[in-house]
C-alpha positions in Angstrom: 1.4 8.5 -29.8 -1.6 7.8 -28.1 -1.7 8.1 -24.1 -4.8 7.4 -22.1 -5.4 8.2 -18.2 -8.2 6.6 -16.7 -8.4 9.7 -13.9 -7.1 13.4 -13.2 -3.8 13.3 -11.5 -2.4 15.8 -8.8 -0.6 18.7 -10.2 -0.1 19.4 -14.2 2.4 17.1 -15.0 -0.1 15.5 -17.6 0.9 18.9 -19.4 4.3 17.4 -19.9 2.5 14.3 -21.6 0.1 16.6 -23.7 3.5 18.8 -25.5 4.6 15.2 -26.8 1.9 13.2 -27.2 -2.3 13.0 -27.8 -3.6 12.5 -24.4 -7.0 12.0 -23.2 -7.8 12.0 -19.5 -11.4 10.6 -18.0 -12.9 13.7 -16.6 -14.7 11.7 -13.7 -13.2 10.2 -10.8 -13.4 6.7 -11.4 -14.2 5.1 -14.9 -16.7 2.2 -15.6 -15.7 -0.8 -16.9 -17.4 -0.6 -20.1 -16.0 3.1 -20.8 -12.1 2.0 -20.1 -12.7 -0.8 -22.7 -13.8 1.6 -25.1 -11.4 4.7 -24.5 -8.5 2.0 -24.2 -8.7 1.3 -28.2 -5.5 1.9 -30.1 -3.8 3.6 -27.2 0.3 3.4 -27.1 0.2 4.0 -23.2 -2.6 3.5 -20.1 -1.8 4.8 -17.1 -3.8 3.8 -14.3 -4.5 4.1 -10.9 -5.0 0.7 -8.3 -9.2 1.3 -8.5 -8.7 0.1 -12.3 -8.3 -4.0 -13.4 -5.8 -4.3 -16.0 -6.3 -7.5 -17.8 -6.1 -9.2 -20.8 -9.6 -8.0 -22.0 -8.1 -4.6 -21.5 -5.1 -5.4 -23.5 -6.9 -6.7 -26.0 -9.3 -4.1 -26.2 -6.0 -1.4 -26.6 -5.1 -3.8 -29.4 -0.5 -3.5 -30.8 -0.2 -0.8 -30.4 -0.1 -0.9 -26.3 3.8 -0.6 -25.2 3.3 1.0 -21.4 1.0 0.3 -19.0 2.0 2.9 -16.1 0.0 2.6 -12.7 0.3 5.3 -10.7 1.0 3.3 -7.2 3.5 1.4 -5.5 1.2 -1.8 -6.0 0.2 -3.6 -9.0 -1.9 -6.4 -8.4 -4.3 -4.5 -10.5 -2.2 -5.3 -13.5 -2.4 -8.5 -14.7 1.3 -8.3 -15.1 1.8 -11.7 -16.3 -0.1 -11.4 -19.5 1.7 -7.8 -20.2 5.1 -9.6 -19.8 3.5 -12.3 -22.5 2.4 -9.7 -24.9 5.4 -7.2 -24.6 4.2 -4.7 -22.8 6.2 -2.5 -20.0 4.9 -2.1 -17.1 6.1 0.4 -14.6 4.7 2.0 -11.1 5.6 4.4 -8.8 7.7 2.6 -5.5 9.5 5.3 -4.4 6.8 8.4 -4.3 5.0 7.4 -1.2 7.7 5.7 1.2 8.0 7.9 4.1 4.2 9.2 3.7 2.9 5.4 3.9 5.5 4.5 7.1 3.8 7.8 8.2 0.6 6.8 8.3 1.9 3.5 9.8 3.1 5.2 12.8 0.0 7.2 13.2 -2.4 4.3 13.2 -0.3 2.6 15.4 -0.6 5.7 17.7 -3.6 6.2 17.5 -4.7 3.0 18.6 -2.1 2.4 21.4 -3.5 5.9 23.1 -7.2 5.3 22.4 -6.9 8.6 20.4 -10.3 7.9 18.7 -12.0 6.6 21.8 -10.8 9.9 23.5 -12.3 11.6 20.7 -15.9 10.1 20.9 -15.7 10.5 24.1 -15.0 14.1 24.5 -17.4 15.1 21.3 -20.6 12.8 23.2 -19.8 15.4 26.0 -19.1 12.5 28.6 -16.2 14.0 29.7 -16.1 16.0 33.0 -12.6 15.9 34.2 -8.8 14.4 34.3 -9.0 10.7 36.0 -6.4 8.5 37.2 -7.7 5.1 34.7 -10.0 7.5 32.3 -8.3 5.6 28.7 -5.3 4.4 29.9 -3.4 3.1 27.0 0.3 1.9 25.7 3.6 3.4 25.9 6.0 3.1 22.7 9.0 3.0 24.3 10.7 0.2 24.7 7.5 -2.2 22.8 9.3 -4.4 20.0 8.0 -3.3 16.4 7.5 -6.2 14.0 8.1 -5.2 10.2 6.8 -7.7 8.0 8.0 -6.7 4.7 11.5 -4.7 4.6 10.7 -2.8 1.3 11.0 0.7 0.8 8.1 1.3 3.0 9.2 -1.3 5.6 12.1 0.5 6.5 10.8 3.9 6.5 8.9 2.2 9.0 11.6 0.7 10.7 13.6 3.9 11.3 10.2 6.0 12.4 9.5 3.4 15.2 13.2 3.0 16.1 13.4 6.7 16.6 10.6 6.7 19.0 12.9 4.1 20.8 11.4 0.3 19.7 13.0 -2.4 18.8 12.9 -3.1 16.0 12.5 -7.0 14.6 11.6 -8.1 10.4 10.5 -11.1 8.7 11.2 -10.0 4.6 12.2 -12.3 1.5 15.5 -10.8 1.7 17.9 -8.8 4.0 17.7 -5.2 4.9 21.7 -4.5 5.4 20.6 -0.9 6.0 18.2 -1.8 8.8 20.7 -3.6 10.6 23.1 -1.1 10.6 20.7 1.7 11.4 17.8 0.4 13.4 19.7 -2.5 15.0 16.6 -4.6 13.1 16.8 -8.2 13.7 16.2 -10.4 11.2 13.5 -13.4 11.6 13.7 -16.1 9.4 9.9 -17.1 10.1 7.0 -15.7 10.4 6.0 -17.4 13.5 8.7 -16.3 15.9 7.8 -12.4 14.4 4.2 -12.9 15.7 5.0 -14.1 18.7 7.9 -11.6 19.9 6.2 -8.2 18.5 4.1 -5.7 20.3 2.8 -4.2 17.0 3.1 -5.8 13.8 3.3 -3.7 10.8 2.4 -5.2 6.9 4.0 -3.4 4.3 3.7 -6.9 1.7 2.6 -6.2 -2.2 -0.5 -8.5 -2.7 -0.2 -11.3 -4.7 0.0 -15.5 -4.1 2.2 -15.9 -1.3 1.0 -12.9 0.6 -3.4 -12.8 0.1 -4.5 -14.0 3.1 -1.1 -14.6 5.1 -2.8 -13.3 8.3 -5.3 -15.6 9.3 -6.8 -16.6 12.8 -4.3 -19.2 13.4 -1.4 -16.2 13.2 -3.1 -13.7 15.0 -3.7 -16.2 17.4 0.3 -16.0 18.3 0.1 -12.5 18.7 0.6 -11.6 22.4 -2.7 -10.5 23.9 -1.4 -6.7 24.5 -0.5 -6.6 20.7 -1.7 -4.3 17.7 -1.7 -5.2 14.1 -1.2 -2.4 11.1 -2.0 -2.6 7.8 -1.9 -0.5 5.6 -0.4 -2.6 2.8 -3.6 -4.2 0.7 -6.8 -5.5 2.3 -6.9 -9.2 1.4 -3.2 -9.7 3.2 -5.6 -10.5 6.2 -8.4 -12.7 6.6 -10.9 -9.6 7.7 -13.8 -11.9 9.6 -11.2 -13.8 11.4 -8.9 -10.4 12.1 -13.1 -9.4 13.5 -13.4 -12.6 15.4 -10.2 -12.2 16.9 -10.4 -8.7 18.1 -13.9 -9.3 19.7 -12.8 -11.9 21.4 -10.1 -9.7 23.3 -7.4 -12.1 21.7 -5.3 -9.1 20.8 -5.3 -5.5 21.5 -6.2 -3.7 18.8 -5.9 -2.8 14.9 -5.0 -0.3 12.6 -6.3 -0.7 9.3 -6.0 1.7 6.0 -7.1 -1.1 3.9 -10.3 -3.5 3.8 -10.6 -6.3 1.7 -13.8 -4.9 -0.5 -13.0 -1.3 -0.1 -16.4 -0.6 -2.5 -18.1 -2.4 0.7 -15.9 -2.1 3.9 -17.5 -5.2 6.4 -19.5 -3.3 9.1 -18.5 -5.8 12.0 -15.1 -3.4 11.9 -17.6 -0.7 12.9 -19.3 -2.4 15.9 -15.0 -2.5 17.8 -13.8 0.2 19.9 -10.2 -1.4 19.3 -10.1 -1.0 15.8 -9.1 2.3 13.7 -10.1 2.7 10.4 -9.3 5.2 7.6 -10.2 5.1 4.2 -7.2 4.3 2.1 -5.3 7.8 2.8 -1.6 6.3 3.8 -0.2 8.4 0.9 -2.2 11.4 1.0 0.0 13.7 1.1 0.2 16.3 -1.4 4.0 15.4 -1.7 3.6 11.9 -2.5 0.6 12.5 -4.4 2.3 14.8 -6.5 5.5 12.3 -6.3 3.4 9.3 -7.9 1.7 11.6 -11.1 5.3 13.0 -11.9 7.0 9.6 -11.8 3.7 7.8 -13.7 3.9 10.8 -16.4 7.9 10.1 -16.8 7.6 6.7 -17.2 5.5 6.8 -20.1 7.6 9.4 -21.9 10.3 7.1 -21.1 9.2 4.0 -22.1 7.5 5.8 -25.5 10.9 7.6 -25.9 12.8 4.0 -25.6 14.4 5.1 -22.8 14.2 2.1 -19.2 11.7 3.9 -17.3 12.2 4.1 -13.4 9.5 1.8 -11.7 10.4 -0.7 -14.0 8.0 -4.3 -12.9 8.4 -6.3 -15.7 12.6 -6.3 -16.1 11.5 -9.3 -18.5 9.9 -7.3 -21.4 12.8 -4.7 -21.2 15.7 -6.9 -21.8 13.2 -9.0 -24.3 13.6 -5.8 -26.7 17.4 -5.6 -26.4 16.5 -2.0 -25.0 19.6 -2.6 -22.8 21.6 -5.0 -21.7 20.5 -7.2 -19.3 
């Protein structure tokens, strides 16, 4: 069958594609449009990474014989899953690859901000610094500060135990339960959103992207934040309004942010730039060459599943599956 990936993956586990099936990988790093419609043609499987919109022109383009799309990520609001589910077509990602890296990265952005670790940085390299002082970047303690998960995933409670380990509390606000949490973390559960806001010190968003989350933190909820309180995100851009997070943090409303992801990441808004209480990286919270690594193998296995008529692991779609009497459902 015919496989298509639209860029290299880490490590060779596209080899294990190649001794099965007739696989072309896009050489470059990211694809255009116009060249993904065209390589896409009479392909049994995509797999694709989040930079790449999966629509129904795409599916079309592919044509019947598409089966699996595979996207290499624990998101998929670049797949228009909803039209794949309509035409049949599995789609799978890759949720448990990047857990611990992502919680990780959560921890070190919240850090980072809460000890002025960049500030100190700047500071230091603009050779400004001339000696230990008393109130030279005073910043936040963990200890004792209450974390607020929103979003008990995978990810979510990764970052639950990482900041309960460093000795927060630890309080959620999830579409469903997190028994482990409870038991391990002593994670209290908040039934809204509101009382979560209020009560945390930092606020961690580990939400996919899709209705009910784009755009979920606004002005009017950072506006319950406590003044001394950090936001993280490193969950997808648009889950915050980014000009109101900026008008909110110049302002001196909250303490500070965190943020791995931007709402245009082609064309990150330079009023981020101008705030000394912000810290920004570029989309890295799982690059780690063990998740990296994690996310090729599991997006390589769940097309040779899927192609082999075998449930793949990341399965999104359950729908599609138990459609094809594949299994029982």
């Amino acid at each position: 069958m015919k496989v298509f990936v639209t860029q290299k993956l880490a490590g060779d586990f596209v080899d294990k594609l190649v001794e099965k099936h007739e696989v072309e990988v896009w050489p470059e790093r990211e694809i255009l449009r116009k060249d993904l419609l065209r390589k896409v043609k009479g392909v049994d499987a995509i797999l694709s990474l989040l930079t790449e919109r999966i629509d129904a022109e795409v599916m079309e383009k592919a044509g019947e014989n598409l089966k699996v799309i595979s996207n290499c990520a624990v998101g998929f609001d670049n797949v228009e899953v909803s039209e794949a589910t309509r035409r049949g077509i599995v789609v799978t990602n890759t949720p448990a690859a990047l857990s611990e890296s992502v919680a990780e990265h959560a921890m070190a952005l919240m850090l980072t901000v809460m000890r002025r670790i960049v500030e100190g940085d700047r500071y230091v390299r603009s050779g400004k610094f001339k000696g230990w002082e008393p109130d030279l970047m005073v910043g936040m303690t963990v200890r004792r500060k209450v974390l607020g998960v929103v979003g008990m995933g995978r990810i979510g409670e990764w970052t639950a135990r990482l900041g309960y380990g460093l000795g927060m509390k630890v309080i959620y606000y999830s579409r469903s339960r997190s028994v482990d949490v409870e038991k391990e973390c002593k994670g209290e559960y908040k039934e809204k959103l509101d009382e979560l806001l209020k009560e945390a010190d930092v606020i961690s968003l580990n939400v996919p992207l899709n209705k009910e989350t784009g755009g979920m933190i606004g002005k009017k909820e950072l506006m319950m934040m406590k003044k001394t309180a950090v936001l993280i995100n490193t969950a997808r851009g648009a889950v915050v309004k980014e000009n109101e997070l900026i008008e909110v943090l110049k302002e001196g409303r909250i303490a500070g942010a965190g943020l791995d992801v931007f709402e245009d990441e082609s064309r990150v808004n330079t009023g981020l730039f101008k705030l000394d209480n912000v810290v920004l990286t570029p989309h890295i919270a799982s690059a780690t060459n063990e998740a990296r690594e994690l996310m090729a193998e599991m997006a390589v296995n769940n097309i040779l599943r899927t192609l082999a008529g075998e449930e793949p692991e990341g399965l999104v779609n359950e729908e599609v599956w138990c459609r094809a009497r594949v299994h029982k459902c």
